[in-house]
C-alpha positions as CSV (number, residue, x, y, z in Angstrom):
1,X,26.1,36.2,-68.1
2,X,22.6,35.1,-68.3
3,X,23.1,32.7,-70.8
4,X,21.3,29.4,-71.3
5,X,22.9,26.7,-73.5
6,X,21.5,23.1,-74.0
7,X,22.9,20.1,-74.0
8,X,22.3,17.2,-76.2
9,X,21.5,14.1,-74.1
10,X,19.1,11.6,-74.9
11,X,18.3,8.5,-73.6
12,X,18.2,9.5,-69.8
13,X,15.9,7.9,-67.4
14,X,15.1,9.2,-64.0
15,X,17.2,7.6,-61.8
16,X,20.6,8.1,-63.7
17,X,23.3,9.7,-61.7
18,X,24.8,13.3,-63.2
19,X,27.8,14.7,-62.0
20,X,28.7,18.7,-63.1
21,X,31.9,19.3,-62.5
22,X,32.1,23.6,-63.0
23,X,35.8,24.0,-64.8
24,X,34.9,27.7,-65.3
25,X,35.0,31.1,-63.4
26,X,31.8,31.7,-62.5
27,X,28.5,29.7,-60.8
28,X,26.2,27.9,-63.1
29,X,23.0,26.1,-62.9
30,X,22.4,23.0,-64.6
31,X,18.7,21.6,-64.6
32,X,16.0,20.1,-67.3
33,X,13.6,22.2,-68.7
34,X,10.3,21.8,-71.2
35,X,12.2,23.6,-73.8
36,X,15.5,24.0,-74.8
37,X,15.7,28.1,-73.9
38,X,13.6,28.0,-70.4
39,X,15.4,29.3,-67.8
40,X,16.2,27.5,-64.8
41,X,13.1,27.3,-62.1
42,X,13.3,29.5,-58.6
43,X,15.2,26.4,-56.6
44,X,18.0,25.8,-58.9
45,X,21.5,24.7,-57.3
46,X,24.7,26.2,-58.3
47,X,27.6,25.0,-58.8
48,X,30.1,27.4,-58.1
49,X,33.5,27.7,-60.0
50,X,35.7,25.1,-59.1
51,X,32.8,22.6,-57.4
52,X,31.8,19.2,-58.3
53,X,28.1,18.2,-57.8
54,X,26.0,15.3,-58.4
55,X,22.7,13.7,-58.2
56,X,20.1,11.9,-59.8
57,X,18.1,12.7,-62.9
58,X,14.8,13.6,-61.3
59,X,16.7,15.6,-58.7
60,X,17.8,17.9,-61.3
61,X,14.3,17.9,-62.5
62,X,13.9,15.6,-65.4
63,X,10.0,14.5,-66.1
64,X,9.8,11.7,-69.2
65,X,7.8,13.1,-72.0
66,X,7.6,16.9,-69.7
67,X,11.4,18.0,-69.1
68,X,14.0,16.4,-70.8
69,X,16.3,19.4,-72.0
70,X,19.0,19.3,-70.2
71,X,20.4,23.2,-69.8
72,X,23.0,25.1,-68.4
73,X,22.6,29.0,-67.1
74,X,25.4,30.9,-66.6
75,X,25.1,33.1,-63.5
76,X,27.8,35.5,-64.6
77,X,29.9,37.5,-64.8
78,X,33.0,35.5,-66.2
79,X,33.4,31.8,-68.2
80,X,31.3,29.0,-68.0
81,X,32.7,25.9,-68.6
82,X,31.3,22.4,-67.6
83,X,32.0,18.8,-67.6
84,X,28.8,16.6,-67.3
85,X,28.7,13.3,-66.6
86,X,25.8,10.8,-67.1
87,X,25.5,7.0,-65.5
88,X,23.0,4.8,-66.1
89,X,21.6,3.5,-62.5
Protein backbone atom coordinates (compact mmCIF):
# COMPACT_ATOMS: atom_id res chain seq x y z
CA UNK A 1 0.00 0.00 0.00
CA UNK A 2 1.35 3.29 -1.00
CA UNK A 3 3.94 2.13 -3.01
CA UNK A 4 5.40 3.66 -6.18
CA UNK A 5 7.41 1.48 -8.59
CA UNK A 6 8.77 2.57 -12.01
CA UNK A 7 8.82 1.20 -15.03
CA UNK A 8 11.51 1.11 -17.60
CA UNK A 9 10.21 2.43 -20.94
CA UNK A 10 11.94 4.50 -23.24
CA UNK A 11 11.44 5.64 -26.42
CA UNK A 12 7.71 6.83 -26.01
CA UNK A 13 6.37 9.73 -27.84
CA UNK A 14 3.17 11.42 -26.96
CA UNK A 15 0.75 10.07 -28.97
CA UNK A 16 1.49 6.23 -28.29
CA UNK A 17 -1.46 4.32 -27.04
CA UNK A 18 -0.94 2.48 -23.38
CA UNK A 19 -3.14 -0.12 -22.23
CA UNK A 20 -2.97 -1.17 -18.09
CA UNK A 21 -4.50 -4.11 -17.71
CA UNK A 22 -4.74 -4.43 -13.36
CA UNK A 23 -4.08 -8.43 -12.82
CA UNK A 24 -3.92 -7.69 -9.11
CA UNK A 25 -6.24 -7.24 -6.00
CA UNK A 26 -6.27 -3.87 -5.48
CA UNK A 27 -6.67 -0.18 -7.60
CA UNK A 28 -3.55 1.26 -8.97
CA UNK A 29 -2.53 4.39 -10.66
CA UNK A 30 -0.38 4.42 -13.46
CA UNK A 31 0.95 8.00 -14.69
CA UNK A 32 4.48 9.74 -15.79
CA UNK A 33 6.20 11.63 -13.38
CA UNK A 34 9.59 14.14 -13.39
CA UNK A 35 11.23 11.53 -11.23
CA UNK A 36 11.13 8.13 -10.81
CA UNK A 37 9.63 8.23 -6.91
CA UNK A 38 6.99 11.24 -7.46
CA UNK A 39 3.79 10.32 -6.53
CA UNK A 40 0.98 10.39 -8.75
CA UNK A 41 -0.62 14.12 -9.28
CA UNK A 42 -4.34 14.98 -7.57
CA UNK A 43 -6.39 13.66 -11.05
CA UNK A 44 -4.86 10.31 -11.34
CA UNK A 45 -7.24 7.42 -12.75
CA UNK A 46 -7.43 4.04 -11.28
CA UNK A 47 -7.59 1.15 -12.47
CA UNK A 48 -9.35 -1.01 -10.24
CA UNK A 49 -8.54 -4.80 -9.84
CA UNK A 50 -9.69 -6.72 -12.61
CA UNK A 51 -10.09 -3.48 -15.18
CA UNK A 52 -8.46 -2.80 -18.36
CA UNK A 53 -7.75 0.86 -19.36
CA UNK A 54 -6.13 2.74 -22.03
CA UNK A 55 -5.20 5.91 -23.57
CA UNK A 56 -2.69 7.89 -25.10
CA UNK A 57 0.74 8.94 -23.78
CA UNK A 58 0.05 12.56 -22.95
CA UNK A 59 -3.30 11.48 -21.40
CA UNK A 60 -1.38 9.78 -18.85
CA UNK A 61 0.70 12.76 -18.58
CA UNK A 62 3.87 12.27 -20.41
CA UNK A 63 5.84 15.82 -21.29
CA UNK A 64 9.20 15.10 -23.64
CA UNK A 65 12.22 16.19 -21.82
CA UNK A 66 9.60 17.09 -18.37
CA UNK A 67 7.82 13.64 -17.44
CA UNK A 68 8.88 10.63 -18.85
CA UNK A 69 8.97 8.12 -15.76
CA UNK A 70 6.44 6.02 -16.25
CA UNK A 71 5.10 4.85 -12.51
CA UNK A 72 2.80 2.81 -10.87
CA UNK A 73 1.13 3.60 -7.21
CA UNK A 74 -0.43 1.08 -5.41
CA UNK A 75 -3.58 2.26 -3.71
CA UNK A 76 -3.69 -0.54 -1.25
CA UNK A 77 -4.43 -2.66 0.70
CA UNK A 78 -3.71 -6.05 -1.18
CA UNK A 79 -1.30 -7.04 -4.54
CA UNK A 80 -0.57 -5.02 -7.33
CA UNK A 81 0.09 -6.57 -10.31
CA UNK A 82 0.00 -4.98 -13.97
CA UNK A 83 0.38 -5.67 -17.46
CA UNK A 84 1.30 -2.52 -19.63
CA UNK A 85 1.18 -2.25 -23.02
CA UNK A 86 2.81 0.33 -25.27
CA UNK A 87 1.94 0.99 -29.30
CA UNK A 88 3.52 3.23 -31.26
CA UNK A 89 0.73 5.62 -33.08
Amino acid sequence: MGTVVNLSVTDVSATDIITAENLGTTGLQLYFSALPTDLPPMGTGVVAAGATEGGTATEAGFEAGVRESLNVYNLGPGGGSIRVTIEGA
